[in-house]
KOLMI-337927 format. One record per residue (C-alpha): residue in three letters; x, y, z. Coordinates in steps of 0.05 Angstrom, whole numbers, plus 32768, in hexadecimal, padded with zeros to 4 digits. Example, Ala and Ser with C-alpha at 12.3 -4.5 7.8 and 13.67 -1.06 7.14 Angstrom:
2
ALA80F67FA6809C
SER81117FEB808F
# end
This chain:
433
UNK849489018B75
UNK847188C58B5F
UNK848288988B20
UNK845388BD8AF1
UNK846088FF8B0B
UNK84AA88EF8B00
UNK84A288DA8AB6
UNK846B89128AB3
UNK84A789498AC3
UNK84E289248A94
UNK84BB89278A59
UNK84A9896B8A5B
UNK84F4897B8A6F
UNK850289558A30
UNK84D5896D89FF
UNK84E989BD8A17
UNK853989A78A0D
UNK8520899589CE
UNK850089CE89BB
UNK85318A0489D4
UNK856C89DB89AF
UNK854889DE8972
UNK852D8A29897E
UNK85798A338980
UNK85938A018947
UNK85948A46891B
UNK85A48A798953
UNK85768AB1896A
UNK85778B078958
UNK855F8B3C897A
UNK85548B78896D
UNK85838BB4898C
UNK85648BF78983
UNK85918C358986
UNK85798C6589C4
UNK85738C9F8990
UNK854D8C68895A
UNK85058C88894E
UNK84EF8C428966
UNK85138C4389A5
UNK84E08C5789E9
UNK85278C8F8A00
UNK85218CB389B4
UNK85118D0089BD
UNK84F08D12897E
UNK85038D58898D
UNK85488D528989
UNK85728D61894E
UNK85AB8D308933
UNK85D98D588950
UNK85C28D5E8994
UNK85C28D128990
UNK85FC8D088985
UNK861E8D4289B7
UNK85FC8D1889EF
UNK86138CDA89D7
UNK865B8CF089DA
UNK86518D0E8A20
UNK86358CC78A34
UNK86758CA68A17
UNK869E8CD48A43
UNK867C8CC88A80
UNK86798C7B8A6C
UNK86BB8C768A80
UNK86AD8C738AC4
UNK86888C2C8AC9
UNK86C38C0E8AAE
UNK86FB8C2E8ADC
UNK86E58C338B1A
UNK871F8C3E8B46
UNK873C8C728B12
UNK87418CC08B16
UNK872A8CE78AE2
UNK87298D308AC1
UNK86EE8D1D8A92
UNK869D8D3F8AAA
UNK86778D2B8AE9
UNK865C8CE28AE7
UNK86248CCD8ABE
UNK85E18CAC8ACB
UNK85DC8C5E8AB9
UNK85AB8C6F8A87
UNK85D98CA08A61
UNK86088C5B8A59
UNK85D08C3B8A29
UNK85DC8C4189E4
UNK85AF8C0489CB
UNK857A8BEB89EE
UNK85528BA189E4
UNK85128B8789F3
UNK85058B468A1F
UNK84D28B238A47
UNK84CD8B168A90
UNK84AC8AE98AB5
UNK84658AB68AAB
UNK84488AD78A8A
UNK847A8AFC8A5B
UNK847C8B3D8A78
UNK849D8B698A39
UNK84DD8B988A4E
UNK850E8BC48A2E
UNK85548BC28A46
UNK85918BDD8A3A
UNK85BC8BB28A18
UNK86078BBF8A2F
UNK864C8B8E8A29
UNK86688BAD8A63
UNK86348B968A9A
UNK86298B4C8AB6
UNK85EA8B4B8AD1
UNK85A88B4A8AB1
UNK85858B7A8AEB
UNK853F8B9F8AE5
UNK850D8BC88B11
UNK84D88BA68B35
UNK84A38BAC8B62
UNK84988BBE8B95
UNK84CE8BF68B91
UNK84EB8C168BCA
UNK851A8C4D8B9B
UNK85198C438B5B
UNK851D8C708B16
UNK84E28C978AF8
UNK84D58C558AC0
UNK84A08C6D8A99
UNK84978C238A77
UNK84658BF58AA6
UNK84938BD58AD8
UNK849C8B868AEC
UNK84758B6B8B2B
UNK84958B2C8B3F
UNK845C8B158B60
UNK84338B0D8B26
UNK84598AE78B01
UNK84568A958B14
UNK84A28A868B00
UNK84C18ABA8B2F
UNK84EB8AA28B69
UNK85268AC38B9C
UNK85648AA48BA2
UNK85768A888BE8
UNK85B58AA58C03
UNK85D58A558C13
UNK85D28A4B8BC5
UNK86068A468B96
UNK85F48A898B66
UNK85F58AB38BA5
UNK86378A9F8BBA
UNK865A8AA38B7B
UNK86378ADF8B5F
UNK86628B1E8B76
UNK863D8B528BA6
UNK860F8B2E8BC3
UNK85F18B2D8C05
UNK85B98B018C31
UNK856E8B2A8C47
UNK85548B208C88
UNK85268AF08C5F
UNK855D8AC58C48
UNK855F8ADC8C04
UNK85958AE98BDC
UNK859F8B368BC0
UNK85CC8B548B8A
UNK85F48B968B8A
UNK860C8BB08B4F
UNK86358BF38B51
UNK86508C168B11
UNK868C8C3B8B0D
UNK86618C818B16
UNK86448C698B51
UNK86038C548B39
UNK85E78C198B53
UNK85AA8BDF8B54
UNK85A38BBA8B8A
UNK85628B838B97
UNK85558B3D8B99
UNK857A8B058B6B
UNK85498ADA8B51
UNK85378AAB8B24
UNK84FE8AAD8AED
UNK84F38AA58AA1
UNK85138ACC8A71
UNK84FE8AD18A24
UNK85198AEA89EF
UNK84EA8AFF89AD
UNK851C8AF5896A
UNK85188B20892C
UNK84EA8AE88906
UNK84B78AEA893E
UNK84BA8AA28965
UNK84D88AA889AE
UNK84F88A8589D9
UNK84FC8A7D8A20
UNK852F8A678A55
UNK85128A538A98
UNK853A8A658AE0
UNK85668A9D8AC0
UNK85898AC88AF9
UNK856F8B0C8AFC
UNK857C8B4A8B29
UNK85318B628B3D
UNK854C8BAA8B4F
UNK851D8BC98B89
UNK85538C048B9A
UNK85728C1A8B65
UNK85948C5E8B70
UNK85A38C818B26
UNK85798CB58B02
UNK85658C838ACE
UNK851D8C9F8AB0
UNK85028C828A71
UNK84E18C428A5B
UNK85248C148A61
UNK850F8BE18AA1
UNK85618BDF8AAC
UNK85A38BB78A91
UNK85AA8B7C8A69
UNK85F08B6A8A73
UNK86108B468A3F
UNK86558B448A62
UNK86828B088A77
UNK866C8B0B8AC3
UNK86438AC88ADF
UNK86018ADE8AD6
UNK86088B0B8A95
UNK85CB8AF98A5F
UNK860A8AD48A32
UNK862B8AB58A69
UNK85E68A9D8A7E
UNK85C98A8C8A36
UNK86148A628A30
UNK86188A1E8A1B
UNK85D08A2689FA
UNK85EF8A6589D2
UNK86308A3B89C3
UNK86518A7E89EC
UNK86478AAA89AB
UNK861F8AEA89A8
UNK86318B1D896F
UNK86138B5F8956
UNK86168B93891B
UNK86078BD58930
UNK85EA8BFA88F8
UNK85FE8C4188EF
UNK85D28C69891D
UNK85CD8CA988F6
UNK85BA8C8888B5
UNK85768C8B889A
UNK85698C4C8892
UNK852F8C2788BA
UNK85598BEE88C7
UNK85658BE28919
UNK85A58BB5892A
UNK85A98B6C8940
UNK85C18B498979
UNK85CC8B018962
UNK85DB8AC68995
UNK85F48A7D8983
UNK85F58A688938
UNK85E08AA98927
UNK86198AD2893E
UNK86488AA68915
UNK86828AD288F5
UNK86958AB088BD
UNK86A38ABA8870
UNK86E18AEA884D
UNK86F98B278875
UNK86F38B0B88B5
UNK87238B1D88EE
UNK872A8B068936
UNK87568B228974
UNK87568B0189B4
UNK872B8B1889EF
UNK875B8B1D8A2C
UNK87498B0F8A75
UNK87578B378AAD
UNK87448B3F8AFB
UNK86F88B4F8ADA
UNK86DF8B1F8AB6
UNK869B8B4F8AAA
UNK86BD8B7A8A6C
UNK86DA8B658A2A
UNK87228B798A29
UNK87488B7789E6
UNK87968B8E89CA
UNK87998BBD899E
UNK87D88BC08980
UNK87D78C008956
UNK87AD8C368928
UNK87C48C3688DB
UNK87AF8C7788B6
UNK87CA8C7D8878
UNK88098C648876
UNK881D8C7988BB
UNK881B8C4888FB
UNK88028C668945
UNK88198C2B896E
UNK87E78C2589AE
UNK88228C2F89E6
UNK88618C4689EF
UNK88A18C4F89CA
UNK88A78C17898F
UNK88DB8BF489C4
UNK88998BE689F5
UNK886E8BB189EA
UNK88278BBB89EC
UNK87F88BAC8A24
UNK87D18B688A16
UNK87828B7E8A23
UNK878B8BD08A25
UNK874E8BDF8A0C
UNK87058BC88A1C
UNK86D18BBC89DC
UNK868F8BDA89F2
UNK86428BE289DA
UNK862C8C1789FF
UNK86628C5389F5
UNK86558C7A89B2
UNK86A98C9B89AD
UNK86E88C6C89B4
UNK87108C8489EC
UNK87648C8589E8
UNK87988C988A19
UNK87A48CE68A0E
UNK87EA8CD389F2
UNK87D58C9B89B5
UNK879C8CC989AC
UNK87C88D0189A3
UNK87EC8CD7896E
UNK87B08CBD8947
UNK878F8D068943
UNK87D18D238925
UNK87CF8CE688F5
UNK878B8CE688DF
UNK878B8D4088D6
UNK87D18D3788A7
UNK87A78D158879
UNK87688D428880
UNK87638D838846
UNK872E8D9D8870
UNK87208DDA8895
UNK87218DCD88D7
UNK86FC8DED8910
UNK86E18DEE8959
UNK86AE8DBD8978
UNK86758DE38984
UNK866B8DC389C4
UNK86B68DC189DC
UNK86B88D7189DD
UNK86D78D5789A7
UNK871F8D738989
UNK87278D678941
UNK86EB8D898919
UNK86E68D9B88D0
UNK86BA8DCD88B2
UNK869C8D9E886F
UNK86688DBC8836
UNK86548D78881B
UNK86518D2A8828
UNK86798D1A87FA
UNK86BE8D23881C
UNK86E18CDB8831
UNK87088CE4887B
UNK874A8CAF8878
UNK87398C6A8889
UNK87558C5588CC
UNK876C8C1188DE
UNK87628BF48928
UNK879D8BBD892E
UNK87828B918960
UNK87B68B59896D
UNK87A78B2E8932
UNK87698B518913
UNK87698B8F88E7
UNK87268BB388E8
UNK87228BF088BC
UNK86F78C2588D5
UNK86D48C4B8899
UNK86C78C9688A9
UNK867C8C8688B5
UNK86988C6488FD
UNK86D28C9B890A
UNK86AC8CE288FB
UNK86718CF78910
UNK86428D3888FB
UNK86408D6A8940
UNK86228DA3891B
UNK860E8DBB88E2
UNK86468DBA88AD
UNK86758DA188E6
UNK86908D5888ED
UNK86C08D40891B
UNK86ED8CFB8931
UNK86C78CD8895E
UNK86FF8CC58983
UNK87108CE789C3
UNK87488CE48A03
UNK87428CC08A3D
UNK876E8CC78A7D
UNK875B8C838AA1
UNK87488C528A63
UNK873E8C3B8A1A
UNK86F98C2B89FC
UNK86E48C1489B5
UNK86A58C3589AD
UNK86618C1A8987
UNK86708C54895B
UNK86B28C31893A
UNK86858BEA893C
UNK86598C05890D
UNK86528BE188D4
UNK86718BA288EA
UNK86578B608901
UNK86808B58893D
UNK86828B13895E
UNK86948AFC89A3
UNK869F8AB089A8
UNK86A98AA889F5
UNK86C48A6289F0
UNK86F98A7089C7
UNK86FF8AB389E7
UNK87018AE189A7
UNK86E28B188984
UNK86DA8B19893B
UNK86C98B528909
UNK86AF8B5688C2
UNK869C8B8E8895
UNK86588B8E8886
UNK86238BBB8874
UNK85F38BB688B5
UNK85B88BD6888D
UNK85B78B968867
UNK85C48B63889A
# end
């Protein structure tokens, strides 16, 4: 490279270092769309409320799978990948942009789509991305750092690296690990791009995934997740409020990265996020439930100490999962404070159902006690409506794990800081956020 070529280059580098640091002096939002939101591309117009929300509980059941792999289980066959989204995003590919919608989920760590061409792929209904139209595409050698330290990954015959990634259902995506530019379009219109992001370019990807969503965005802690990625340019801080997906309002949720997934101001709790042998999910201790005045500690006798990181915080299942026995203990809590009729679950899924003639009736407040962080979980986040005149707790039991489902998250602004390896929570009115 000659002299002026070289100056040439650094001032460009400059001036887009420039720009992207200020693009991000105030943070960036996105928009997360519910998969049952009328504007989401998976919404069946057809369906009724309660349909929706009977197949978003069998999702959360089957869920349960991605995140224990190695475990047994007495819960319904396996699920699709797409039955895991419960919010999906849009994004751009590529030089040009080439517009996508992806499934937005805390418990992957790969951002990984379909592309052409594609040897077995899902029925995607959206356009699809062809790598070689776009001028910014590039494989990944198999001698470079990424491949090696990326998990799963093997070398072609043409010396490019590819990706594997397998979920706990045995679902998988496997294709080429590239590079190419990624941008993101905020909530106030300007976007932002971020040149040689690590993708999965999926060419056999084995799951019955139909619909417009190109495939994951993985927001997990994993090497090449979009925040791990995003990192030092982010600060390490993503947050979202979920906004309660049955409510009228036109209001979609918000995925906020950097300044603007701050947590700050009164009410605001934090619990550590604990490591373990996966650094993909986002494990956190929960201590105990409080309903009423009664306490279900999360373990044993009182004499046992709890478990540091027993349960995993998660975006894309809808019910919190328990171990039968706490859950055992909650439910009888939560029903000795309930002047209720109760009945059957229609569908056979859930256990503690109440026949209710009006909207007026206020189910108990229950407290999570995450180690250091009490989050109180208004009855809009623990019951849901499965039928007409029936609502039930939207908490169910698990034989192989503990999840804290969207469903309880709604309603807070929930804040992962990945630096100082915490997640924060604040009661807020999403609607209005």
């Amino acid at each position: 490279m000659n002299t002026r070529s070289f100056f040439t280059f650094l001032f460009f580098f400059i001036c887009f270092t420039i720009s992207l640091s200020h693009s991000l002096n105030n943070g960036l939002s996105v928009e997360l769309l519910h998969r049952d939101s009328p504007k989401s591309p998976l919404y069946h117009p057809t369906q009724t409320k309660y349909q929706r929300v009977v197949n978003a509980a069998r999702r959360s059941i089957n869920r349960v799978h991605h995140f224990y792999k190695n475990s047994l289980t007495k819960t319904p066959q396996s699920t699709i990948i797409s039955d895991k989204g419960e919010y999906l995003m849009t994004y751009s590919i590529g030089t040009p942009p080439f517009k996508l919608y992806g499934i937005a989920d805390t418990g992957s760590d790969i951002v990984w789509l379909q592309c052409k061409p594609c040897k077995r792929c899902y029925n995607q209904t959206s356009p699809m991305f062809d790598p070689s139209k776009s001028s910014s595409y590039k494989n990944i050698p198999c001698k470079s750092n990424t491949c090696l330290h990326v998990t799963d990954t093997s070398c072609s015959e043409q010396d490019s690296c590819q990706y594997t990634i397998q979920y706990g259902d045995q679902s998988r995506s496997h294709g080429d690990l590239s590079v190419e530019t990624l941008t993101l379009e905020s909530t106030t219109g300007h976007s932002i791009s971020f040149p040689k992001f690590v993708i999965g370019c999926g060419t056999q990807n084995t799951v019955s995934f139909e619909g417009s969503s190109s495939g994951i965005v993985g927001l997990g802690g994993g090497l090449v997740s979009l925040t791990t990625q995003l990192g030092s340019t982010i600060g390490g801080k993503f947050s979202y409020c979920l906004v309660p997906w049955l409510s009228e309002s036109n209001t979609t949720s918000k995925l906020n990265f950097g300044d603007a997934a701050m947590v700050s101001g009164d009410g605001v709790v934090s619990t550590p996020i604990v490591k373990k042998d996966s650094d993909i999910f986002y494990y956190l201790t929960l201590e105990a439930f409080t309903v009423g005045n009664k306490r279900v500690k999360f373990g044993g006798s009182l004499e046992d100490g709890v478990v540091e990181g027993n349960i995993i915080i998660d975006s894309g299942t809808t019910l919190t999962l328990l171990p039968s026995d706490i859950y055992s203990n909650l439910e009888s809590a939560v029903a000795e404070l309930i002047h209720l009729e109760r009945v059957q679950d229609p569908e056979n899924m859930l256990s503690l159902c109440y026949s209710v003639t009006s909207s007026e009736y206020e189910f108990p407040i229950i407290t999570a006690n995450f180690k250091g962080a009490d989050v109180k979980l208004h009855s809009l986040s623990t019951f849901i409506p499965i039928a007409d005149g029936i609502v039930c707790f939207a908490f169910i039991s698990s034989e192989i794990g503990a999840i804290f489902g969207n469903l309880a998250q709604q309603n807070l602004l929930v804040g992962y800081d990945l630096v100082q390896k915490q997640v924060s929570f604040k009661q807020i009115d999403c609607t209005k956020f």
